[in-house]
C-alpha positions, 0 to 999 in steps of 0.5 A: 466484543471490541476485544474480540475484534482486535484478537482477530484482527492481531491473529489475521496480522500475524499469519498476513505477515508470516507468509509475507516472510515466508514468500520473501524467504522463498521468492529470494532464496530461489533467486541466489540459488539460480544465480550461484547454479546456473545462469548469472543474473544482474545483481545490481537490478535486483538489488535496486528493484528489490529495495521498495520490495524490503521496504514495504515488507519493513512498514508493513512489520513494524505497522501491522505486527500485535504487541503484546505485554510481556508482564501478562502476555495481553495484547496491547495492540493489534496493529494495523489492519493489513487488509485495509485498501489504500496505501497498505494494498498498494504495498502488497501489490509492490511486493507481489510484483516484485515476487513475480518479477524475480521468478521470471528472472529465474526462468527468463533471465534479466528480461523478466525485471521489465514486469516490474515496471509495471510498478511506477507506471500503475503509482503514475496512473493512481497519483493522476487520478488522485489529482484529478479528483482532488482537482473536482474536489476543488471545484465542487468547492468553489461552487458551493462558495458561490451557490452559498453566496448567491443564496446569501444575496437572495436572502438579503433582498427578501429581509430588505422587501420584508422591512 
């Protein structure tokens, strides 16, 4: 049953990641298209908005792909799971971002970058959240430590009374 589990998950991985490819072909391919027939965009931009977009790509290849024996061609491991939350969500979410950004560059022109702000804004938003909570965390801590301190105290008065 387990390794029917990683079957499933190595086949969800691989087609997660080839239309990954695809939509980075497409999305990108689009872009040049419109920038060699039509209206110059700012290649600059592009190149820098468009690198945490390769590199998400790239951690989510090199994390997520199935590796497979080539003696008997048995899977030897699934990779990650690519629909887990978390950080592996917020990589598709860049990637996505990205994607959307260079699509209203091609019909709006440069303005269309400014949606990938959108980008360091929400990674702002979540690392504060995480602060805070981390923060709560902490708290929560030291007063257990002093809960189980005072439940010490109270223990050793009533040893001390029944001696």
């Amino acid at each position: 049953m387990a390794q029917k589990a990683r079957k499933d998950r190595a086949k969800a991985n691989a087609a997660a990641l080839m239309n990954l490819h695809i939509g980075s072909f497409v999305v990108n391919v689009l872009f040049f298209l419109s920038n060699l027939l039509f209206e110059r965009k700012s290649l600059l931009l592009y190149v820098l908005l468009s690198i945490p977009s390769f590199v998400c790509e790239f951690i989510l290849e090199s994390t997520g792909r199935p590796k497979y024996d080539s003696s008997n061609n048995s899977l030897k491991t699934a990779g990650e799971d690519l629909s887990a939350p978390g950080l592996t969500e917020y990589m598709f979410d860049v990637i996505w971002v990205t994607w959307a950004s260079l699509v209203l560059v091609v019909f709006f022109g440069n303005w269309g970058w400014l949606l990938w702000s959108v980008v360091p804004a929400y990674g702002l938003v979540k690392g504060f959240s995480l602060l805070g909570a981390a923060r709560g965390m902490a708290g929560m801590k030291q007063e257990q430590q002093q809960q189980t301190g005072n439940d010490q105290a109270v223990r050793n008065r009533k040893q001390r009374r029944a001696a």
